[in-house]
PAKOL-168431 format. One record per residue (C-alpha): y, z, x; residue number from 1. Coordinates in nm, 3 decimals, m for minus. Example, Ala and Ser with C-alpha at 12.3 -4.5 7.8 and 13.67 -1.06 7.14 Angstrom:
BEGIN
NODE_m0.450_0.780_1.230_1;
NODE_m0.106_0.714_1.367_2;
//
This chain:
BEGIN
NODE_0.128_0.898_1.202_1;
NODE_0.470_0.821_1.052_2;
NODE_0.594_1.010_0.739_3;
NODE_0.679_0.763_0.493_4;
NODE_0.743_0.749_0.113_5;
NODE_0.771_0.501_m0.083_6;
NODE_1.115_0.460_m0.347_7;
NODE_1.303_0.243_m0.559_8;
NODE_1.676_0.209_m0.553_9;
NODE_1.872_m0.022_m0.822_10;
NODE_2.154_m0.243_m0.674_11;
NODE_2.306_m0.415_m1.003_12;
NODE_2.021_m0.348_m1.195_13;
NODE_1.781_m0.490_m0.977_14;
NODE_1.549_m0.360_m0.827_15;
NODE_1.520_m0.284_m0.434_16;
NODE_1.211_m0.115_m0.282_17;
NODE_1.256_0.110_0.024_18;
NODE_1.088_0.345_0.244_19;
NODE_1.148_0.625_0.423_20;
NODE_0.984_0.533_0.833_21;
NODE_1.085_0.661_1.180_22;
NODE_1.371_0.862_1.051_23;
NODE_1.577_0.550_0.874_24;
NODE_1.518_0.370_0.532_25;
NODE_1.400_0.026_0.541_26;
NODE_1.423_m0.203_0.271_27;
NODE_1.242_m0.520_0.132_28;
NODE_1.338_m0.827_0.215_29;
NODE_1.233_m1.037_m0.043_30;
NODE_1.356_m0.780_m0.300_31;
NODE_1.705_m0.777_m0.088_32;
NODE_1.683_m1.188_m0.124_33;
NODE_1.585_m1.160_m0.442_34;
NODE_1.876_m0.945_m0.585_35;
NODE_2.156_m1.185_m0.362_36;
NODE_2.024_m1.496_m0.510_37;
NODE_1.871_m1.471_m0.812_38;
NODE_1.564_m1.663_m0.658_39;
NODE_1.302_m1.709_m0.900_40;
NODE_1.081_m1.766_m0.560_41;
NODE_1.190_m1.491_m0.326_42;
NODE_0.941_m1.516_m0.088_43;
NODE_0.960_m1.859_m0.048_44;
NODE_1.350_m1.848_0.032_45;
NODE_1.266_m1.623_0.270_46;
NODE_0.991_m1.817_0.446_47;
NODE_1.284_m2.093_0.459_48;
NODE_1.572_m1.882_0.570_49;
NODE_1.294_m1.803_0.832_50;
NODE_1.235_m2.153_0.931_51;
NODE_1.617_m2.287_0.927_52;
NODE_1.754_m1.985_1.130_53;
NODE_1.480_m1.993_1.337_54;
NODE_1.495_m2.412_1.427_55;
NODE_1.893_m2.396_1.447_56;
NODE_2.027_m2.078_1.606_57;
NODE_1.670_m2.019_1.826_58;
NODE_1.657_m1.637_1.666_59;
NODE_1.316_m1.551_1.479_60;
NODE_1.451_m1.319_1.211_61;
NODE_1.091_m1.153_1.126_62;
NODE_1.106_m1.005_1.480_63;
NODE_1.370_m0.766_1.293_64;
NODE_1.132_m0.670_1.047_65;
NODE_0.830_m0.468_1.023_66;
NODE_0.532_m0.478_0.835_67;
NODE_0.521_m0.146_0.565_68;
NODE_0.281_m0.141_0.284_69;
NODE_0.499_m0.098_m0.051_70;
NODE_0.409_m0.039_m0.427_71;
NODE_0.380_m0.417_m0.627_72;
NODE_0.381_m0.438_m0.977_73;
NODE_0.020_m0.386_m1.000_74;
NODE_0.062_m0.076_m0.905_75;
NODE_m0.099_m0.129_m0.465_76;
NODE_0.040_m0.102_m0.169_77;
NODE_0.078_m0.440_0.009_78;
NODE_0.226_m0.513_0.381_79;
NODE_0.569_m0.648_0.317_80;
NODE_0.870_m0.762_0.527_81;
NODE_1.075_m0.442_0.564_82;
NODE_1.403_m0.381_0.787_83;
NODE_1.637_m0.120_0.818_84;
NODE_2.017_m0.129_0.756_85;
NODE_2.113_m0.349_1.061_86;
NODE_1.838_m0.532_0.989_87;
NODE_1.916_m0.639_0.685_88;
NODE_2.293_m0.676_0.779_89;
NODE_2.191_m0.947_0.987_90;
NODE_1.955_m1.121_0.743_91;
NODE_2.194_m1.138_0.460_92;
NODE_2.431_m1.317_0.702_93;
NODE_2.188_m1.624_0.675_94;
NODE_2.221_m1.585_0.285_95;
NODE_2.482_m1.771_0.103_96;
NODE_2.610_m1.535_m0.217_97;
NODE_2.849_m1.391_m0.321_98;
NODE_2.735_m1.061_m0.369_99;
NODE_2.717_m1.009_m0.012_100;
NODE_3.030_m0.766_0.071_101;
NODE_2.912_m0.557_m0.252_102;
NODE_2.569_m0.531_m0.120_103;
NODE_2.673_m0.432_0.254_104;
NODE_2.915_m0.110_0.043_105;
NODE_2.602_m0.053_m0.179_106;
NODE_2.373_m0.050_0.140_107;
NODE_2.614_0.211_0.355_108;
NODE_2.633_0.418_0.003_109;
NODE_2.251_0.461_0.021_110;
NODE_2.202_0.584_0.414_111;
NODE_2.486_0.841_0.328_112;
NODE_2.360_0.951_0.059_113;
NODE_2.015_1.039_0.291_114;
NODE_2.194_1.148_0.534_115;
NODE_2.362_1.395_0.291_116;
NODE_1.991_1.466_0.117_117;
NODE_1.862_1.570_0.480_118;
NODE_2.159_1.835_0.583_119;
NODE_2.193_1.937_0.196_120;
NODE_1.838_1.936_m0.020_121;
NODE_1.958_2.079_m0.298_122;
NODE_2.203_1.732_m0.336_123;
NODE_1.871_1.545_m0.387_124;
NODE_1.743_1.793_m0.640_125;
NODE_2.075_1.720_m0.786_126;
NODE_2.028_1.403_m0.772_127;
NODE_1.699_1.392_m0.929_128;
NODE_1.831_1.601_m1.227_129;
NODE_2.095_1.353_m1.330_130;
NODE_1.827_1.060_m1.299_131;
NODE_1.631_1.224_m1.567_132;
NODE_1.902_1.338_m1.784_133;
NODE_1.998_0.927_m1.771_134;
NODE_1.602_0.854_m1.890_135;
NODE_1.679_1.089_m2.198_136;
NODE_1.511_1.421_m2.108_137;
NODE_1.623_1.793_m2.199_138;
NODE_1.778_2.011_m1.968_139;
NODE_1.475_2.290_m1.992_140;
NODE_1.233_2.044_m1.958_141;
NODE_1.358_1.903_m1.642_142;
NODE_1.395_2.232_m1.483_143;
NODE_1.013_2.219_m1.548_144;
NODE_0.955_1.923_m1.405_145;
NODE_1.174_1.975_m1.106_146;
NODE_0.989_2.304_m1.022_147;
NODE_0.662_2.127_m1.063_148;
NODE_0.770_1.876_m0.831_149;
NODE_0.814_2.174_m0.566_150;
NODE_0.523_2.332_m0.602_151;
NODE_0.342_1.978_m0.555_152;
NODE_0.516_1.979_m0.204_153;
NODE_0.412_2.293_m0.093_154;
NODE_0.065_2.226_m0.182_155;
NODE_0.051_1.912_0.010_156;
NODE_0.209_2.087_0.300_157;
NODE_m0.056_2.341_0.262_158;
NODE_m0.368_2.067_0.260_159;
NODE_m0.202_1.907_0.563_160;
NODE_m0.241_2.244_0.780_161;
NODE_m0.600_2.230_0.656_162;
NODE_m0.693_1.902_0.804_163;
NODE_m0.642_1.710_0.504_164;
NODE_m0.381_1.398_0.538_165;
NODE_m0.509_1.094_0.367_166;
NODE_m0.356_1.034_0.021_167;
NODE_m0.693_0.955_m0.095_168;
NODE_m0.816_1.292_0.018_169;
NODE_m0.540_1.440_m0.172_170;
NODE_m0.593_1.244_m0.510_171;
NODE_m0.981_1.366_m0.521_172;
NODE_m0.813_1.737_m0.518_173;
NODE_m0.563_1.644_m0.775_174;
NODE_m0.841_1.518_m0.964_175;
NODE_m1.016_1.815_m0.903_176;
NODE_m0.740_2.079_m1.009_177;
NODE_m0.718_1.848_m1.341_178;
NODE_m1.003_1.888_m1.443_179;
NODE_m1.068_2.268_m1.427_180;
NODE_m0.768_2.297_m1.593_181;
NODE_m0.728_1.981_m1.884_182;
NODE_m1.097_1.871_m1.860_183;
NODE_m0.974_1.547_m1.770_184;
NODE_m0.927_1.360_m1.446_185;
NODE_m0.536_1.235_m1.375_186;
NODE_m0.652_0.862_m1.466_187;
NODE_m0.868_1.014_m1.793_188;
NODE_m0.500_1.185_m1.874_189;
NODE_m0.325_0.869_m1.872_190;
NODE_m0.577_0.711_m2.094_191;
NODE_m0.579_0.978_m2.290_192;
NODE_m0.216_0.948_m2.375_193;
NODE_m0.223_0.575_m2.366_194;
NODE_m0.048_0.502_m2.052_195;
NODE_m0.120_0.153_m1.918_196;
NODE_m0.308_0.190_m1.609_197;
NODE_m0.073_m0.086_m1.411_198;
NODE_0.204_0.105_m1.531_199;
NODE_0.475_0.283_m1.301_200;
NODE_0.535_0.591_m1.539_201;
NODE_0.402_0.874_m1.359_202;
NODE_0.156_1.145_m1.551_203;
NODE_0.353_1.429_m1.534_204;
NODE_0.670_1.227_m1.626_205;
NODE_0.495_1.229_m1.994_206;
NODE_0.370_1.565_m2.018_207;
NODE_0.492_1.827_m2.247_208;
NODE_0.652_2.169_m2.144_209;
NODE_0.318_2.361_m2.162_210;
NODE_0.130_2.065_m1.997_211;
NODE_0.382_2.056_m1.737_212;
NODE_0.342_2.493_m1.689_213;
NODE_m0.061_2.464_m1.701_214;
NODE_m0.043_2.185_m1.401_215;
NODE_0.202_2.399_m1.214_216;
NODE_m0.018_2.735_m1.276_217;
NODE_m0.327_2.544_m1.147_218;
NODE_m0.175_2.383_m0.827_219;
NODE_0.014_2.699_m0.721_220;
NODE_m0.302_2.930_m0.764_221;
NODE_m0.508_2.672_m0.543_222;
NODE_m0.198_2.667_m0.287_223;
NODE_m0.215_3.052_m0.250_224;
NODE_m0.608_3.067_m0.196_225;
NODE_m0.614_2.809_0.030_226;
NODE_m0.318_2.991_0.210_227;
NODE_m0.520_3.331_0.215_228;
NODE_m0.873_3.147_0.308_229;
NODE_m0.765_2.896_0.477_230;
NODE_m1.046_2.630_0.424_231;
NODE_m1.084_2.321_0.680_232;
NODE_m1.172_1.987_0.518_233;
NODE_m1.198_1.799_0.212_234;
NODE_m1.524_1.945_0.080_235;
NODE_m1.422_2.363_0.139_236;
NODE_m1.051_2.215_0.016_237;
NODE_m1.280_2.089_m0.286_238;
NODE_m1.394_2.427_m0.368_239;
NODE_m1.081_2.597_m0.349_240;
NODE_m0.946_2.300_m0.608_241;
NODE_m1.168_2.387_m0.887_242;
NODE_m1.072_2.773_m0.811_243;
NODE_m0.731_2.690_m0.888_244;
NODE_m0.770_2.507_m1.126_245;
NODE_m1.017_2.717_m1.348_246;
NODE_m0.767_3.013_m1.316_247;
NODE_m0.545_2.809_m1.554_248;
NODE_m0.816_2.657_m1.760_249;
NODE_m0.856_3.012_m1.867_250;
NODE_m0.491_3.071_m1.917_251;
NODE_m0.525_2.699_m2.140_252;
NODE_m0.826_2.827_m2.363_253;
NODE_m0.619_3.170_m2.421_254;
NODE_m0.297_2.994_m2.520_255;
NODE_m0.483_2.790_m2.727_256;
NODE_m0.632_3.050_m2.956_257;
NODE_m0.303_3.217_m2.976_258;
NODE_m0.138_2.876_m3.089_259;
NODE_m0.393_2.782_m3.289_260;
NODE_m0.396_2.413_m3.149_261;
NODE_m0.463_2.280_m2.823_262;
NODE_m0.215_2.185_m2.509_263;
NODE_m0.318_1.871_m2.427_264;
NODE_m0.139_1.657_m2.648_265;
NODE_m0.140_1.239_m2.647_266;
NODE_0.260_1.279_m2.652_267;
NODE_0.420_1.081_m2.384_268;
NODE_0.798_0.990_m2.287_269;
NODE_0.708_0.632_m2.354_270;
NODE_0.608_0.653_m2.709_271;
NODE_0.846_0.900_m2.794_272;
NODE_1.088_0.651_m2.657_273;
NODE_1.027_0.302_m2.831_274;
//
């Protein structure tokens, strides 16, 4: 099965979704047309740059492309015309705008910049950092997040070498972990901080410092008994979960009484930020 991840990258403010398949980055196509044309009907320009190219030059351009599911604005993954860089070179040929030649600099800038991301990881991390300073967070509280965001990975990594690899298996854990530590499920956590539920904004992107220590605390003690126990499945990977996850439940209840007030907190990045 391919690793692939989903992103978004902004070319003049719009946005372009891409993903990360058989070592390259692919790109939408409509969102590509979309951005070059300022089509309010992307996909059908596309069906017709389709059709023209394909009845006067004889070349079918969606033999270029492949069919990767991508995040939509509701929030599921769809199939959608993808194509990597020389892919999309030659579609944009059959597109008439002037934004071409800035769009062919702006799509060599982003395979670099992966290309620099794979032989140096840290320049992602650093990366990352300055994208979040941009949204308006502190400096202490990205470190936070950042870490968090490393300790998710190895905990995937660790479920994979259990058997686990569907996402789905790996959002009942989550869910699991959440609620021996929060009481709350990640989708009761979003409600609880009033988070549309077809919004982008991830979870942890609106938790507090101690919210974002208590979810780190619960997924790191659940990657280092899995590690020692070395469960196979979902339902011994289930077990394990809770473990972790009630190990800084505790450590929530005892911070609590010291504080005199409780962690989780309906605070979020979006309100603070209307």
């Amino acid at each position: 099965m391919e690793n692939t991840y989903n992103k978004i990258a902004l070319f003049e403010k719009k946005e372009i979704r891409k993903i990360w398949y058989s070592n390259e980055w692919y790109f939408s196509v409509v969102d590509v047309i979309k951005a070059l044309t300022d089509s309010i009907d992307s996909k059908d320009y596309w069906y017709r740059i389709k059709k023209r190219t394909s009845d006067e030059e004889n070349i079918q351009l969606s033999t270029i492309c492949r069919q990767l599911k991508l995040i939509s604005k509701d929030g599921k993954k769809y199939k959608t015309d993808c194509a990597n860089t020389e892919g999309i070179l030659r579609i944009i040929q059959s597109v008439p705008s002037p934004k071409a030649e800035p769009f062919k600099r702006w799509l060599a800038k982003v395979g670099y910049e992966r290309i620099e991301e794979i032989e140096s990881p840290e320049l992602a991390q650093e990366r990352m950092k300055n994208l979040y300073k941009q949204k308006g967070y502190k400096a202490n509280w990205i470190d936070k997040r950042l870490r968090g965001i490393a300790i998710r990975q190895n905990l995937t990594d660790e479920w994979s070498q259990r058997g686990i690899k569907r996402k789905s298996d790996y959002a009942i854990l989550t869910a699991e972990i959440s609620k021996a530590t929060f009481k709350m499920t990640p989708n009761e956590y979003k409600k609880f901080k009033n988070i549309p539920s077809k919004s982008k904004s991830n979870l942890r992107d609106n938790m507090t410092d101690l919210e974002l220590i208590f979810t780190m605390l619960g997924e790191r003690v659940t990657t280092e008994i899995s590690s020692q126990e070395k469960p196979i499945g979902i339902n011994k990977g289930k077990s394990v979960a809770k473990r972790g996850g009630k190990v800084a439940g505790k450590a929530r209840k005892e911070t609590e009484k010291e504080l005199g007030r409780e962690v989780t907190t309906k605070q979020n990045y979006l309100e603070d930020n209307k």
